[in-house]
VEXDREN-2710 file (C-alpha; in Angstrom, 1 decimal):
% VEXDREN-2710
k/r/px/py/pz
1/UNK/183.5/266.2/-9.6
2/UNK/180.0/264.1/-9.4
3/UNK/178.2/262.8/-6.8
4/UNK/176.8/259.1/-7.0
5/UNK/173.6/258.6/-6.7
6/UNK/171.6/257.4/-4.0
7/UNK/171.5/254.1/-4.0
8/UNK/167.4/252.5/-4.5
9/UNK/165.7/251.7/-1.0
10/UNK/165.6/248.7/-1.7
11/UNK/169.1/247.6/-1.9
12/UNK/169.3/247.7/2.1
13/UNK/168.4/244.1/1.8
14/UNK/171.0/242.6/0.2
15/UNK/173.4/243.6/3.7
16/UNK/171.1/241.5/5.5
17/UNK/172.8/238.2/6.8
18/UNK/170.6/235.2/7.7
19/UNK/172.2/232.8/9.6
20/UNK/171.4/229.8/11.9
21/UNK/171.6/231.7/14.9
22/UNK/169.2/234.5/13.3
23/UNK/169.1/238.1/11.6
24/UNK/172.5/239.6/11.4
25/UNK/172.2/243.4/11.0
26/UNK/175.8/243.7/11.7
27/UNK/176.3/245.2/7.7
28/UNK/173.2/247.0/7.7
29/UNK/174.2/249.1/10.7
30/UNK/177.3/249.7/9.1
31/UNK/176.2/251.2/6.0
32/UNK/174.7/254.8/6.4
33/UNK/173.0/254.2/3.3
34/UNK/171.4/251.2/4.2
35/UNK/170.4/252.3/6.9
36/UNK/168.9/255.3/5.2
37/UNK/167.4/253.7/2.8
38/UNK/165.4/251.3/5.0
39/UNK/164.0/254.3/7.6
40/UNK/163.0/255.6/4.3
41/UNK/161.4/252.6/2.9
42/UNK/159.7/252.3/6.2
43/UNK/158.2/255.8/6.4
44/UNK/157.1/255.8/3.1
45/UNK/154.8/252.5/3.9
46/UNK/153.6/253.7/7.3
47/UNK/152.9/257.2/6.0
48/UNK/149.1/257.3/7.1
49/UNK/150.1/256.1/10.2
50/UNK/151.4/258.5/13.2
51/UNK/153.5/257.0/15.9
52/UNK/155.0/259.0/18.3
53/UNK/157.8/256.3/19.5
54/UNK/159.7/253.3/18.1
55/UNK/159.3/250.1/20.3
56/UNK/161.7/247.3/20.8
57/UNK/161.8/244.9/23.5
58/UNK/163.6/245.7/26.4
59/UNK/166.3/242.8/26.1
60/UNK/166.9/243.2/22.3
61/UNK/170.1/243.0/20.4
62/UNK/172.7/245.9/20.3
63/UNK/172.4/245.7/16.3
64/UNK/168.3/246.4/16.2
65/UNK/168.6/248.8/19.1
66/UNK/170.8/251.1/17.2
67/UNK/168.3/250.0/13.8
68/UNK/165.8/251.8/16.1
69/UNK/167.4/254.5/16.8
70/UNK/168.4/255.4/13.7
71/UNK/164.7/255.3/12.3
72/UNK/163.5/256.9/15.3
73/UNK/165.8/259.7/14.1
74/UNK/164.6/259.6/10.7
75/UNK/161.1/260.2/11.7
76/UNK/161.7/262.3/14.2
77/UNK/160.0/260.5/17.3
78/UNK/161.3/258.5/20.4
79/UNK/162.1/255.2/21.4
80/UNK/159.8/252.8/24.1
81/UNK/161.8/249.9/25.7
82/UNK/158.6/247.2/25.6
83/UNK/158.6/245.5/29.2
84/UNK/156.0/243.5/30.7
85/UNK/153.8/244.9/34.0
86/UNK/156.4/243.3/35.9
87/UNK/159.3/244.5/34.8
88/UNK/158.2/248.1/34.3
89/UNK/159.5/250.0/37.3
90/UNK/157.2/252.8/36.1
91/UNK/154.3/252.0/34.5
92/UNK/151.8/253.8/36.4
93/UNK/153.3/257.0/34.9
94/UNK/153.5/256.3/31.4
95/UNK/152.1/258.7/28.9
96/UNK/150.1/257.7/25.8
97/UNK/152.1/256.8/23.6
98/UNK/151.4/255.6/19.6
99/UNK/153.6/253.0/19.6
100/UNK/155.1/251.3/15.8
101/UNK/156.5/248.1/17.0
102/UNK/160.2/246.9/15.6
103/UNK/161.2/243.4/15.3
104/UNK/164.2/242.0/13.3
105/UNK/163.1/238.2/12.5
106/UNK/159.7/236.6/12.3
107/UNK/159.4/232.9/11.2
108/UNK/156.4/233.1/9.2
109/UNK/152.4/234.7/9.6
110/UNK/151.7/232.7/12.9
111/UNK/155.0/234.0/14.1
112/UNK/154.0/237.7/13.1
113/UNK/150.9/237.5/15.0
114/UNK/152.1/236.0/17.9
115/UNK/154.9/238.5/18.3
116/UNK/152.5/241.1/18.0
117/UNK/150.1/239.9/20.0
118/UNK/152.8/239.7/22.8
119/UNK/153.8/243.2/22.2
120/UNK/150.8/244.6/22.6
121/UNK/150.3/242.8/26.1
122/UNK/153.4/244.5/26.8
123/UNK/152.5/248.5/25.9
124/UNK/149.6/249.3/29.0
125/UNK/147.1/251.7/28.4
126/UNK/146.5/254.5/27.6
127/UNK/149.7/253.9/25.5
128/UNK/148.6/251.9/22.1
129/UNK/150.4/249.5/19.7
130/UNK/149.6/251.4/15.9
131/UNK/151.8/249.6/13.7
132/UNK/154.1/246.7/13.1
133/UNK/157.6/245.8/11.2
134/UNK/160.0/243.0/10.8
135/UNK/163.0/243.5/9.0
136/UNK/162.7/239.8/7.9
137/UNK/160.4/237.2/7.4
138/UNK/161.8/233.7/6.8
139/UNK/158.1/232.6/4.8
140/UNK/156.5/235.0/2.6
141/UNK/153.5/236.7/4.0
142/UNK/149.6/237.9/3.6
143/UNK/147.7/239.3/5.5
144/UNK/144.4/241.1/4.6
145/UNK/142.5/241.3/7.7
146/UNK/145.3/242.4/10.5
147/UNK/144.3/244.9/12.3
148/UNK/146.9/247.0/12.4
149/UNK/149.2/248.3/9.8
150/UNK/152.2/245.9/9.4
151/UNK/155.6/245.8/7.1
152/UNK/158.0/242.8/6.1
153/UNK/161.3/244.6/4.5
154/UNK/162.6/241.3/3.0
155/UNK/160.6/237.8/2.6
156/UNK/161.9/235.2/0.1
157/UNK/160.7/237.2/-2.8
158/UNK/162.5/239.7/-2.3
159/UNK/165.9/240.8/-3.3
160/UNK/168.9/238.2/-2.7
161/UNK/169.9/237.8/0.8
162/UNK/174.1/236.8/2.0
163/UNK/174.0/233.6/3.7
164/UNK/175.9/233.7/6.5
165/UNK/179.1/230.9/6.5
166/UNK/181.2/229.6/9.6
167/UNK/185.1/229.7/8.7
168/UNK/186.7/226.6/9.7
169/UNK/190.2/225.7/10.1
170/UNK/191.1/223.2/7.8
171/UNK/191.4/219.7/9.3
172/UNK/193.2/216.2/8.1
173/UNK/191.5/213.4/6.2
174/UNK/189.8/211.2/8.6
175/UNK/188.2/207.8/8.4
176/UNK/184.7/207.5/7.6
177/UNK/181.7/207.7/10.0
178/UNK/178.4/206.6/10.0
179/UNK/176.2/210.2/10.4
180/UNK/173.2/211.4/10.2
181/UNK/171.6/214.8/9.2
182/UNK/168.1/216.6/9.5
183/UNK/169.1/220.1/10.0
184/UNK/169.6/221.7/6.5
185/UNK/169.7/224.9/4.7
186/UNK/167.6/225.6/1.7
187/UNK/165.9/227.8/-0.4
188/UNK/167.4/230.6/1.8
189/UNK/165.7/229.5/5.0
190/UNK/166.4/226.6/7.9
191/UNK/165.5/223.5/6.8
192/UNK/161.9/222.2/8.8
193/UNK/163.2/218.7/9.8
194/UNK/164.6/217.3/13.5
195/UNK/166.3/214.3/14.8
196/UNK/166.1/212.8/18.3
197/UNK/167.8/210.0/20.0
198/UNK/167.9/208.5/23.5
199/UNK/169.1/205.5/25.2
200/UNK/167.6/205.2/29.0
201/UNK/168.9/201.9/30.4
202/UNK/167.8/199.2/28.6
203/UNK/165.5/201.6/26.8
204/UNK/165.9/203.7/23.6
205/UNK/164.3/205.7/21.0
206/UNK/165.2/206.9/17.7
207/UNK/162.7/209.6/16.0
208/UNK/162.9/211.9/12.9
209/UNK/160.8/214.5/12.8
210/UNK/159.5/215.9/9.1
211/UNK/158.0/220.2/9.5
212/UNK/156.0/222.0/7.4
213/UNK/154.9/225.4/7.0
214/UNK/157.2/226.6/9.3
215/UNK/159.3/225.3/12.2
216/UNK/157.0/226.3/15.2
217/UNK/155.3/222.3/14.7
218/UNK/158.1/220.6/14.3
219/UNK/160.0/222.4/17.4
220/UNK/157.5/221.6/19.6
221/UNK/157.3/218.0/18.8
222/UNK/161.0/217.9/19.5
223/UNK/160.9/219.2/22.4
224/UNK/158.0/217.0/23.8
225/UNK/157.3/214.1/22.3
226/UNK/160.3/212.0/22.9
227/UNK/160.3/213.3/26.8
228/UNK/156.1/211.5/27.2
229/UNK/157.4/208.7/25.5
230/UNK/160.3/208.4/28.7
231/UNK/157.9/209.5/31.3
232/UNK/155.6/206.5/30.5
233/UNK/158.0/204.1/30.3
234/UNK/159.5/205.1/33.5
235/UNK/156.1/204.7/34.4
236/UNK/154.9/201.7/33.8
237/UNK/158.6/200.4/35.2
238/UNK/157.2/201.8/38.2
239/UNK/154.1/200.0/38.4
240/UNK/155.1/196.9/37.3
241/UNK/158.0/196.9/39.7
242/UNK/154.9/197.5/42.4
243/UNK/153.0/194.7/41.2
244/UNK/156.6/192.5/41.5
245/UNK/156.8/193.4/45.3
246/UNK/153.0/193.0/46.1
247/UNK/153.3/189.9/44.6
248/UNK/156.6/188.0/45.8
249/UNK/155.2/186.9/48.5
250/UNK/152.1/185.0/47.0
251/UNK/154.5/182.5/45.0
252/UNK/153.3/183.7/41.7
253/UNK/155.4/181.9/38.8
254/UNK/157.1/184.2/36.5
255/UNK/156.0/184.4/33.1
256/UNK/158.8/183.0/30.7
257/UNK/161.2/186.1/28.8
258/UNK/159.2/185.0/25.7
259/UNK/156.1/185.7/26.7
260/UNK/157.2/188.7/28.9
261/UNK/158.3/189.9/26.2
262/UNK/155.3/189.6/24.1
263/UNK/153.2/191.4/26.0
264/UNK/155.6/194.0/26.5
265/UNK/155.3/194.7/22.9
266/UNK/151.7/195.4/22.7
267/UNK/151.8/197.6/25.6
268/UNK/154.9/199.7/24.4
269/UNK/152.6/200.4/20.9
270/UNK/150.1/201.4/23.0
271/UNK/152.4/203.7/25.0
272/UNK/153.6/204.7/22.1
273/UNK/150.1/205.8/20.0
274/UNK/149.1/207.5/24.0
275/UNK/152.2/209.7/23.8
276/UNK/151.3/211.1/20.1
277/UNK/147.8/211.5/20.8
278/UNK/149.0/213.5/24.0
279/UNK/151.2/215.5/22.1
280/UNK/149.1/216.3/19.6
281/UNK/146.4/217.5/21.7
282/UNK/149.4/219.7/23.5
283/UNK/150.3/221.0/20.1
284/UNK/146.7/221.8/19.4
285/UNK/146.3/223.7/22.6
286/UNK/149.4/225.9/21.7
287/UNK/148.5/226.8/18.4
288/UNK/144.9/228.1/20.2
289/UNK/146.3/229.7/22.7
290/UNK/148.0/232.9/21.1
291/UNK/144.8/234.7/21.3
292/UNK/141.9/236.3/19.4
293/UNK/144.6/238.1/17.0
294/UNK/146.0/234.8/16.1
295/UNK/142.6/233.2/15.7
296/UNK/140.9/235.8/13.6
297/UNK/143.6/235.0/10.9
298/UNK/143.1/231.3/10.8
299/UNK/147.1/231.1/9.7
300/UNK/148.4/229.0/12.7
301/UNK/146.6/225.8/10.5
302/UNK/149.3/226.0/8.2
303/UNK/152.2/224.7/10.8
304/UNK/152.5/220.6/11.2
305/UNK/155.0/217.6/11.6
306/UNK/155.6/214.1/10.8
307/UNK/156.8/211.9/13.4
308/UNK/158.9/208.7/12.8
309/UNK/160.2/206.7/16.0
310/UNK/161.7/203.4/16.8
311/UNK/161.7/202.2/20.9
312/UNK/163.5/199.8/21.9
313/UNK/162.7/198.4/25.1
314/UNK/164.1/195.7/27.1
315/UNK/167.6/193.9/26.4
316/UNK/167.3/191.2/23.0
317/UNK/167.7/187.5/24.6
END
């Protein structure tokens, strides 16, 4: 009888399952091996490191907690549940700890420093964050100037990664719709681009959205930029319904639709360019605002968005 032999450390990855939701570590868990050989892989890169606990936040999945466990195990250390000073019921009496942070999905760099820049806001003194992995990383990353040690198991040069697929039942033929798409999946990663549509009224916008180097940009944008554009139209519906009132009684003569809507124009592409200045400057103040880690790397440059919209505002004549 033979034994097989251990399977390489690296072959953890390929039970890995990326899928729109996130990191599944469902199969990884699963597999004793896998979950072997990745405490091993990680011990082997931290080994001039010493941590005395394995930290995961506090509301993590069931999948990583048991990930951590496992490599806590391996190592022979503990675990730390990472809460914030407000949550902790007890941090007045926490011993120092040397803390190696464990995360299961980081978008990019600027993600990586961000989540350990939070991290470490969360693990009070005298307790110390010493070291920092992701099971994942969506981008491929550098760094030669953290200061910390840090560990990405898998990045897109890696070894092959299962895409996750949703089984659907099957369904008749239907007729044709019109559709739209801007949310894709390619070169084993979510695609970087966002739609957004709106009607308000008589108002409406259409916008398409085109990331780069990452989806933290073109998120944001999403999120905001199509909600300035409504709040200054509702606006200026407000102050020119004022103007209306203060004026009614001082028989001013109403401008013809024509012309109304003429000048209603000019001021919407001014509304319009105000809104993405605004946003941009928000954008800018987010990206600056992850602190000295974050800016000491100079990565959080890399992120960006185009933005194409179309208002419509008023009713066509």
């Amino acid at each position: 009888m033979s034994r097989k032999r251990a399977k390489d450390a690296a072959n953890w990855a390929a039970l890995l399952r990326l899928t729109p939701c996130g990191l599944n570590l469902t199969k990884l868990i699963a597999s004793s091996d896998g979950v072997k050989a990745f405490s091993t892989q990680l011990q082997r890169h931290f080994d001039g490191t010493k941590f005395t606990h394995v930290g995961v936040g506090w509301d993590t999945s069931p999948q990583l907690l048991a990930l951590a466990g496992a490599l806590a195990m391996h190592c022979d250390c503990g675990i730390s549940l990472l809460r914030t000073e407000t949550q902790s019921r007890d941090a007045g009496d926490a011993s120092a700890m040397s803390v190696l942070v464990l995360v299961d999905l980081v978008e990019n760099g600027d993600d990586l420093l961000a989540t350990l820049h939070r991290a470490s806001q969360n693990v009070a003194a005298p307790s110390a964050v010493v070291g920092f992995a992701a099971v994942c990383a969506k981008e491929e990353i550098a760094f030669d100037d953290l200061n910390v040690p840090w560990y990405c198991g898998w990045t897109p040069k890696g070894a092959k990664m299962e895409v996750a697929t949703s089984v659907s039942s099957i369904r008749q033929l239907e007729k044709y719709r019109l559709r739209h798409c801007t949310t894709s999946y390619e070169g084993n990663q979510l695609g970087e681009d966002r739609s957004e549509h709106w009607v308000d009224g008589d108002v409406a916008m259409y916008a398409v959205y085109d990331g780069h180097g990452g989806d933290i940009a073109v998120n944001f944008i999403h999120d905001t930029l199509g909600r300035l554009v409504q709040d200054a139209l509702h606006l200026r519906q407000h102050d020119t319904a004022t103007n209306e009132h203060d004026f009614k009684d001082n028989a001013v003569v109403v401008p013809s639709k024509r012309k109304a809507s003429s000048s209603c124009q000019s001021s919407t592409k001014e509304l319009l360019r105000q809104s993405y200045l605004e946003c941009d400057q928000l954008l800018k103040d987010k990206l600056t605002a992850y602190g000295p880690t974050v800016k000491a790397s100079r990565g959080y440059c890399n992120t960006g968005s185009c933005a194409v919209t179309a208002v419509f505002d008023g009713i066509a004549p």
